[in-house]
C-alpha positions as CSV (number, residue, x, y, z in Angstrom):
1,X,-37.4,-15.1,9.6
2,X,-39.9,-16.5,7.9
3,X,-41.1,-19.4,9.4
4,X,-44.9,-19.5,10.1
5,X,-46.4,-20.8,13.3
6,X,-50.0,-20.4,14.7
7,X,-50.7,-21.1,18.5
8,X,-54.1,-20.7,19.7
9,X,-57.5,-19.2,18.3
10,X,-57.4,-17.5,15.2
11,X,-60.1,-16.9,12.4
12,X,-60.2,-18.2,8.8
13,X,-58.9,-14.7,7.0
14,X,-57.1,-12.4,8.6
15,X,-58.6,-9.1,9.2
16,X,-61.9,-10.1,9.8
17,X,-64.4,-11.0,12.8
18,X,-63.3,-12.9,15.4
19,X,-65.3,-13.6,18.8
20,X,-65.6,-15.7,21.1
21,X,-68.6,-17.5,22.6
22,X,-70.2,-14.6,23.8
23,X,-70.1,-13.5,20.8
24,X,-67.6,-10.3,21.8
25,X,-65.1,-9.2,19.2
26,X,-61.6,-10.1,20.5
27,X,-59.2,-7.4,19.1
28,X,-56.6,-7.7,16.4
29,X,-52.8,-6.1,16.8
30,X,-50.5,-6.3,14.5
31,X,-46.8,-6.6,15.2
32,X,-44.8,-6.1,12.5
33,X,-40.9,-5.0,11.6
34,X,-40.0,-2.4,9.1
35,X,-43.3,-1.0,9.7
36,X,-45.6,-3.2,7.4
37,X,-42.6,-4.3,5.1
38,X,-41.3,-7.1,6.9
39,X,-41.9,-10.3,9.0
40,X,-45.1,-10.0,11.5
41,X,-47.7,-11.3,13.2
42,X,-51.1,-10.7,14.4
43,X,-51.9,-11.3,17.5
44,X,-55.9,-11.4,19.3
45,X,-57.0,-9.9,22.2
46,X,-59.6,-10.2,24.9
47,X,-59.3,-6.5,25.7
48,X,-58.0,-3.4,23.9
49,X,-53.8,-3.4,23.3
50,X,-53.2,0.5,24.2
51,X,-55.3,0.8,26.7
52,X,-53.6,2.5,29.5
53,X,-54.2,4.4,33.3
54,X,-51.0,6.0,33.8
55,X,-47.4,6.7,32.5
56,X,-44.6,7.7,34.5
57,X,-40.9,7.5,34.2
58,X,-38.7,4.7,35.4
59,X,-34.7,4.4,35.5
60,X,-33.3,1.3,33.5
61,X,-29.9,0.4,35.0
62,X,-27.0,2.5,34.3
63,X,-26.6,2.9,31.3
64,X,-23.4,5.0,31.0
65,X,-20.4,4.2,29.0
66,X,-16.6,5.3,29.0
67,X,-14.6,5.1,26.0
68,X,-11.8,2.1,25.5
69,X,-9.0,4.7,26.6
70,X,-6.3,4.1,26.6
71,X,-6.4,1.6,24.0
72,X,-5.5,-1.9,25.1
73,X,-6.8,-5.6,25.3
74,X,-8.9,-6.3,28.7
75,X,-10.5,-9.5,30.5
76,X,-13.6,-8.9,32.6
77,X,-14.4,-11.5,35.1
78,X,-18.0,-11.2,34.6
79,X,-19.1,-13.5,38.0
80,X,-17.5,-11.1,39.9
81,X,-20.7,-8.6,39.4
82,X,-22.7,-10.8,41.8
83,X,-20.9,-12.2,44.8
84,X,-22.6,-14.4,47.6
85,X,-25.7,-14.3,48.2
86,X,-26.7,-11.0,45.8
87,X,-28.6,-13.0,43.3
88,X,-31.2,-13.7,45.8
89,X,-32.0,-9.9,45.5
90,X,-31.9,-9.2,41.8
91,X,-34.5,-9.9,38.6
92,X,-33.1,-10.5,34.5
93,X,-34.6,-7.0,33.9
94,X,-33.8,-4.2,36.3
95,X,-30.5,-6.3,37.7
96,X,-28.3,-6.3,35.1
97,X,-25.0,-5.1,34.5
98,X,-24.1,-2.7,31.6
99,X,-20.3,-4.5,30.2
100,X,-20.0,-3.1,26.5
101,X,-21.8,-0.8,24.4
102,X,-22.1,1.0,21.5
103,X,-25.0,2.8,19.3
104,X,-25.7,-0.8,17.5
105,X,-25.0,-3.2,20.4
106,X,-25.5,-3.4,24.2
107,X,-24.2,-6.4,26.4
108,X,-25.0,-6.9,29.9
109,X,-25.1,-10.0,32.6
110,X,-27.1,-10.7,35.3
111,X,-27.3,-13.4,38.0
112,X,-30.7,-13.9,39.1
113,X,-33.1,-15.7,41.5
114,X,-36.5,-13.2,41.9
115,X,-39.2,-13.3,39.5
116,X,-38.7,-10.1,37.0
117,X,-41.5,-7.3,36.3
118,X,-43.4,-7.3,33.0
119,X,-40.4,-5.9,30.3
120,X,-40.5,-4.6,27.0
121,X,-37.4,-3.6,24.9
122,X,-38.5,-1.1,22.9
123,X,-35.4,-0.1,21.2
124,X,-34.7,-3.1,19.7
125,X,-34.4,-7.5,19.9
126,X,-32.8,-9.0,22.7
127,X,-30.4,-12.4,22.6
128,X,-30.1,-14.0,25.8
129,X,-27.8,-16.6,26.7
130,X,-28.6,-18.7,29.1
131,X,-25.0,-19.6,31.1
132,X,-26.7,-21.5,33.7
133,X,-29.8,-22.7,35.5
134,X,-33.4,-22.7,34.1
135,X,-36.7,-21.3,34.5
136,X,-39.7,-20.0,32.0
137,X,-39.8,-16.8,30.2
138,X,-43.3,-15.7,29.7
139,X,-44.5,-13.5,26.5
140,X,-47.9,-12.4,25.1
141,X,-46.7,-15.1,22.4
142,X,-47.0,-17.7,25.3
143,X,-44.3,-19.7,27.5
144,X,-40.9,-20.6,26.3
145,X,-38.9,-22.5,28.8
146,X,-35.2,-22.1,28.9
147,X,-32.1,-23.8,30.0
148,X,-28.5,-24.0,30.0
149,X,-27.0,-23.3,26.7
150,X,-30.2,-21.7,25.0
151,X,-30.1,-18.8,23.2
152,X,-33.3,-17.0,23.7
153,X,-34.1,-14.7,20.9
154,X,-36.9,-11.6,22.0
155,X,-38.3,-9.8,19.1
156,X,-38.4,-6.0,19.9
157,X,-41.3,-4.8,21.8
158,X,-42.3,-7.8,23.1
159,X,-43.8,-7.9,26.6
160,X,-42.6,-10.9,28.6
161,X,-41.5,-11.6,32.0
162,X,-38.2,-14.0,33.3
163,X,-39.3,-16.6,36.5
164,X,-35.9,-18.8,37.2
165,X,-36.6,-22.2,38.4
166,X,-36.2,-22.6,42.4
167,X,-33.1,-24.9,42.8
168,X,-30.2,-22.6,41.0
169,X,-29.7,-18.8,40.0
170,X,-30.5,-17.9,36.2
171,X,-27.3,-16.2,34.6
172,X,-27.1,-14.9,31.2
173,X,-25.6,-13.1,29.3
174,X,-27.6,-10.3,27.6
175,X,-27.2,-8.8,23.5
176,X,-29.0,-6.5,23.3
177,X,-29.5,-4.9,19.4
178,X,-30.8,-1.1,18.1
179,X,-32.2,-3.3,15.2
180,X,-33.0,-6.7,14.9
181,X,-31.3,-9.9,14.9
182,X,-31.6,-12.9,12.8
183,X,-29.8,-15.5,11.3
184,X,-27.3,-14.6,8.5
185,X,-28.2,-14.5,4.9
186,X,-26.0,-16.8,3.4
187,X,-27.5,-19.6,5.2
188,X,-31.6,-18.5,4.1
189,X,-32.7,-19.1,0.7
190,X,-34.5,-16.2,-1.1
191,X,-37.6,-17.4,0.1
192,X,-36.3,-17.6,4.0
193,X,-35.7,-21.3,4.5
194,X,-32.8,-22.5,5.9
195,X,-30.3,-24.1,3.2
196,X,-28.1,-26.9,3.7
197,X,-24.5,-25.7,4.7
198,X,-26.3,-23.6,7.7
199,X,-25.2,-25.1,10.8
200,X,-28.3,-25.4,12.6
201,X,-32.1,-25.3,10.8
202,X,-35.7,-24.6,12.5
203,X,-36.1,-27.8,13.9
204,X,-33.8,-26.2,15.9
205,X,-35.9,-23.6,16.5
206,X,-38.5,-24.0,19.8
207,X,-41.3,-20.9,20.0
208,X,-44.1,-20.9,22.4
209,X,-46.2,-24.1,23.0
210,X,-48.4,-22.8,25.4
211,X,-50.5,-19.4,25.5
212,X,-50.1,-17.5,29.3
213,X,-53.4,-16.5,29.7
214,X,-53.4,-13.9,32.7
215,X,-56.2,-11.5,34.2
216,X,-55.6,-8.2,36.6
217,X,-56.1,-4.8,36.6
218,X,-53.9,-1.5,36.3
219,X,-50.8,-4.1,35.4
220,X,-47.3,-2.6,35.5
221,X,-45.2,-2.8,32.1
222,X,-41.6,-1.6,32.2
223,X,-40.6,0.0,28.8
224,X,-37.3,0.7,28.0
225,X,-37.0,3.0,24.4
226,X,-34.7,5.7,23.1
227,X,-36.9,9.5,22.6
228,X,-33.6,10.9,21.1
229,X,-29.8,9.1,21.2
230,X,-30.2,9.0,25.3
231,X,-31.7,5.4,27.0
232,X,-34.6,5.9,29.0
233,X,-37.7,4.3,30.9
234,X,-41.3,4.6,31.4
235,X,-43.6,2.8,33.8
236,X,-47.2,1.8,31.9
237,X,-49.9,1.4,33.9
238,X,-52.4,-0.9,31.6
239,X,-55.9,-1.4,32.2
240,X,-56.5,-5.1,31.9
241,X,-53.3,-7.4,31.7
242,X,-51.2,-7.3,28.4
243,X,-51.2,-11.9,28.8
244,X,-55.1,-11.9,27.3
245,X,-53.8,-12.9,23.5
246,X,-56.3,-16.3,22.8
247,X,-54.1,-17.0,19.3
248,X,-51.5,-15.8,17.6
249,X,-50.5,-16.7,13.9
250,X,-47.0,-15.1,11.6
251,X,-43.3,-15.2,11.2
252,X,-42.3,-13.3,14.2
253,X,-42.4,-14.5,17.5
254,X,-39.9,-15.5,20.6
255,X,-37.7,-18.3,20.4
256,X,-34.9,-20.5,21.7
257,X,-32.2,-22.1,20.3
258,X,-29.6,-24.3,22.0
259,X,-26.2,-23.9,21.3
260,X,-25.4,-27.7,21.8
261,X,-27.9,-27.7,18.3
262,X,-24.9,-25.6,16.7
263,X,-22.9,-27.9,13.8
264,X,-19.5,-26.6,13.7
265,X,-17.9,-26.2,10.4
266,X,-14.7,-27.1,10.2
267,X,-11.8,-27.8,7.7
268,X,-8.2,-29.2,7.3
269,X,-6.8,-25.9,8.2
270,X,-7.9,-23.2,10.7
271,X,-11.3,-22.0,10.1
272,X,-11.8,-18.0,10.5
273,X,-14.4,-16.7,12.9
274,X,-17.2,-16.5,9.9
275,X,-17.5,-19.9,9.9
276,X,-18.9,-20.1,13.4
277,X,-21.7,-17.2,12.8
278,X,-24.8,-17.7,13.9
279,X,-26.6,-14.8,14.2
280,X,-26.3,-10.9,12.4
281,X,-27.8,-7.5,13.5
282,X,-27.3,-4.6,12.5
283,X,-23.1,-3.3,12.5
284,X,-22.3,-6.9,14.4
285,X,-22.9,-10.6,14.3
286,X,-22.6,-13.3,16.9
287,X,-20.6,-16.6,16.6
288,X,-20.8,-19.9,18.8
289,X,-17.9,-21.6,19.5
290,X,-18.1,-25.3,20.2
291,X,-16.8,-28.4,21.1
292,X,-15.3,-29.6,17.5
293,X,-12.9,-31.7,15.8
294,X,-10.4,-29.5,14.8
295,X,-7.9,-29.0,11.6
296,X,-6.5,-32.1,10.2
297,X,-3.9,-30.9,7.5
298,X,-0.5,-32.7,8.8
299,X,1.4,-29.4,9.6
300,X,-1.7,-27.2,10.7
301,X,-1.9,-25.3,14.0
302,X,-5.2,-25.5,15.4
303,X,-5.3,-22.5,17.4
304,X,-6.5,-19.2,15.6
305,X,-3.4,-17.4,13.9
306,X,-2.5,-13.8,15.0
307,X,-5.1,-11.0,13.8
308,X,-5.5,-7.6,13.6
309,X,-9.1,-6.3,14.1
310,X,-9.4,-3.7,10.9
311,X,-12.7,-3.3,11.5
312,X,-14.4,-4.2,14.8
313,X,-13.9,-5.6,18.0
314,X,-14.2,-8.8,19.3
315,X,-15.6,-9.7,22.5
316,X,-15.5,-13.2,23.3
317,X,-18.1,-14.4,26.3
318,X,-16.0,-18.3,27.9
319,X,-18.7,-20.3,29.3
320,X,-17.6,-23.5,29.3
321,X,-14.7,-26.0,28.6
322,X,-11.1,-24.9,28.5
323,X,-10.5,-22.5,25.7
324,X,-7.2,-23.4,24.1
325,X,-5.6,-20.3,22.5
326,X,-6.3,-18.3,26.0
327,X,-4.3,-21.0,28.3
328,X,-2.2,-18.9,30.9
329,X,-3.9,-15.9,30.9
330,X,-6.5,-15.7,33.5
331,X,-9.9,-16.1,31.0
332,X,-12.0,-19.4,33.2
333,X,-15.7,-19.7,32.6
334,X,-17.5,-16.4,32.8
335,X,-14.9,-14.6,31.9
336,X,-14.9,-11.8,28.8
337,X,-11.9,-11.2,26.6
338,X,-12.5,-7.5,24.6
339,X,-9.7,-7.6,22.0
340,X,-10.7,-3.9,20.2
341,X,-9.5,-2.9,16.5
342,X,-6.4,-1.3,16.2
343,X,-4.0,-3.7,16.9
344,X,-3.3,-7.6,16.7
345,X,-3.9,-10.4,19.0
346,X,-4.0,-14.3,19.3
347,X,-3.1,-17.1,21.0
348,X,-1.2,-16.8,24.1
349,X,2.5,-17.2,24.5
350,X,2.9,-20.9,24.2
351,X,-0.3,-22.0,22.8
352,X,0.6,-21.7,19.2
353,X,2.9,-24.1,19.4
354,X,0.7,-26.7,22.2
355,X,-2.0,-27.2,19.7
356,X,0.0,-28.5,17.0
357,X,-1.4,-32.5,17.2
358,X,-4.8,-31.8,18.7
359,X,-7.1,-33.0,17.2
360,X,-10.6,-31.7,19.7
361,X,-11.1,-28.5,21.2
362,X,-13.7,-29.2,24.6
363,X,-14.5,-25.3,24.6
364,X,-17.3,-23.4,24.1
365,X,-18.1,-19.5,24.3
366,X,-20.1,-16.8,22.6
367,X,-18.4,-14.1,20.3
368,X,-19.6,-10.4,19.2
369,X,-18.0,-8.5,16.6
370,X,-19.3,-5.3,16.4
371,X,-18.1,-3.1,13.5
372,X,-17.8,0.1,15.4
373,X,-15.9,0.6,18.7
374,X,-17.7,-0.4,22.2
375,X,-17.4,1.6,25.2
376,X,-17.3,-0.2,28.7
377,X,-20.0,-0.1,30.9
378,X,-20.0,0.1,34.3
379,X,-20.1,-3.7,35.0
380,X,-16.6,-3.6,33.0
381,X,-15.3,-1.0,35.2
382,X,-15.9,-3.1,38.2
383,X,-14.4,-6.6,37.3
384,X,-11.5,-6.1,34.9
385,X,-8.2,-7.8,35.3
386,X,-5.6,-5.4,35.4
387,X,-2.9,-7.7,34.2
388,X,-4.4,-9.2,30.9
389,X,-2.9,-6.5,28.3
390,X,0.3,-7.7,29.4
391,X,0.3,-11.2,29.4
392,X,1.4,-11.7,25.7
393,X,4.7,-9.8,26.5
394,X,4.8,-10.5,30.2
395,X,5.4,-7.5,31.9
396,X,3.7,-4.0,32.1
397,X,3.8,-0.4,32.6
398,X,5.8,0.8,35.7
399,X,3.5,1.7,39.0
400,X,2.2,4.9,38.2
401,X,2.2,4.9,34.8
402,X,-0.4,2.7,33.9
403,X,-2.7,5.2,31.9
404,X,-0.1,7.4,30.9
């Protein structure tokens, strides 16, 4: 993305001497995508970047999948995961919830109240949604504070650190990419900017205000990274704490962006899921749907006509209003709907034919289309509704048969 900011101290020409009034070098580290190809920034430090004591190996949560067999539609009521009073125990990093995942795409959720350890995804950028509550997520870019309805985008490699606020628990919703993520093209001129039928623009756009300017010794860093196809950990020891950056200047940093910021497009008939993109990675993108006028051709129905998923599956994330083409089936807010490729789906029985004469949909929820299949994770395992497959033709298989 290539939108410069510059926070803090940095010299005149990059790649040169910089000190501070000691007159000791601070030291320069460049973090950069597509090795020096792409968007980057440099960042300066008070002591030196790899400078480590120890590295050991730590276990990420599970991150195990099971394939989407047999092959049907599924609902996953996500707040399930953390009944009464388990946020109090868990972190944004080590207590979440594998739900979906492929070799592109992982998505996880996570209620939390504790303070989480210093994190680094090394494998690749991180979306977070914030569902609810608030709190501060602290990077060696500086503090971002988050809320309800912010997407918080984490450029890989990035050390940070989630603190929730003290009155609420912090859920969200976790994308996590093998690449990067960014917005789409189509809505970036050649040069990067943001043209005008994009739905949002980078005043929308909030990165760090604030440096976090930390001292310590031998400071634990959890790592997660990939040596071969298999997810992994490792435990860095550091020698001096990786919060010492005194300015930071580039196109790649942390970010948020509220989804109440998002400008739906809309038109006199239904509009197809493109429309509501709002982010791509690599092999999936991610839509935001919103509270919107809706289709004003006399004989339109609002609701989204039946579909077949040719090429991916879609996972829709309901976190707020009433979603109208899922009335009657269970989906309420926190709730996931995985509708995989291979077969059609829609609106629920009766829905089609409700929405003809609206004219607003109060609903909003976050979408991922990934363009190869997703397993389920563990989390999905654990809170799926047996019933939802069936709903569109009202009855199911026979007791005993029901993975036959």
């Amino acid at each position: 993305m290539a939108f410069y900011r510059q926070l803090g101290s940095v010299p005149p020409k990059r790649h040169t001497q910089h000190r501070d009034e000691q007159g000791r070098l601070y030291y320069e580290e460049l973090m950069g995508e597509e090795g020096f190809s792409s968007d980057s920034s440099l960042l300066y430090h008070r002591a030196l970047p790899p400078a480590i004591v120890d590295s050991t190996p730590w276990q990420p949560p599970n991150q195990a999948i099971v394939p989407n067999h047999p092959l049907r539609h599924r609902h996953l009521r996500l707040p399930e995961l953390f009944p009464g009073e388990t946020p109090a125990q868990t972190d944004v990093v080590t207590g979440r919830r594998l739900v979906l995942g492929n070799d592109d795409v992982r998505i996880s959720y996570v209620v939390a109240r504790r303070e989480s350890p210093l994190y680094r995804n090394a494998i690749g950028d991180e979306l977070v949604y914030i569902e609810s509550g608030a709190g501060t997520v602290d990077t060696v870019f500086g503090s971002l504070p988050v809320r309800r309805g912010d997407q918080v985008l984490l450029p890989r490699a990035t050390t940070h650190r989630w603190r929730p606020a003290d009155d609420e628990p912090l859920r969200a919703y976790v994308i996590e990419a093998t690449g990067h993520i960014a917005p789409p093209k189509r809505y970036l001129s050649k040069y990067g900017q943001f043209l005008e039928h994009s739905p949002y623009c980078e005043r929308d756009l909030h990165g760090p205000t604030e440096l976090r300017l930390e001292e310590g010794t031998e400071v634990e860093v959890l790592v997660k990274h990939r040596p071969g196809r298999e997810i992994v950990g490792t435990r860095l020891i550091y020698a001096t704490h990786p919060f010492d950056v005194v300015g930071w200047d580039g196109c790649l940093y942390p970010y948020t962006f509220n989804i109440e910021n998002f400008e739906p497009i809309t038109g006199r008939v239904h509009q197809p899921p493109p429309a509501h993109q709002a982010f791509e990675g690599t092999n999936f993108v991610i839509c935001n749907f919103v509270p919107r006028k809706v289709d004003y051709h006399p004989l339109s129905i609002p609701v989204p006509y039946y579909h077949s998923n040719v090429d991916s599956d879609e996972i829709m994330f309901y976190c707020g209003g009433n979603y109208e083409a899922r009335k009657g089936s269970g989906i309420a807010q926190g709730s996931v709907s995985v509708h995989p490729g291979g077969y059609a789906h829609g609106p629920q029985p009766g829905a089609y034919e409700r929405s003809i004469g609206a004219e607003f949909f109060d609903e909003l929820a976050v979408m991922v289309d990934t363009f190869r299949p997703l397993g389920l994770g563990e989390g999905a395992l654990a809170c799926e509704d047996p019933n939802y497959a069936w709903t569109w033709s009202g009855r199911g298989p026979k007791a005993g048969e029901e993975n036959q």
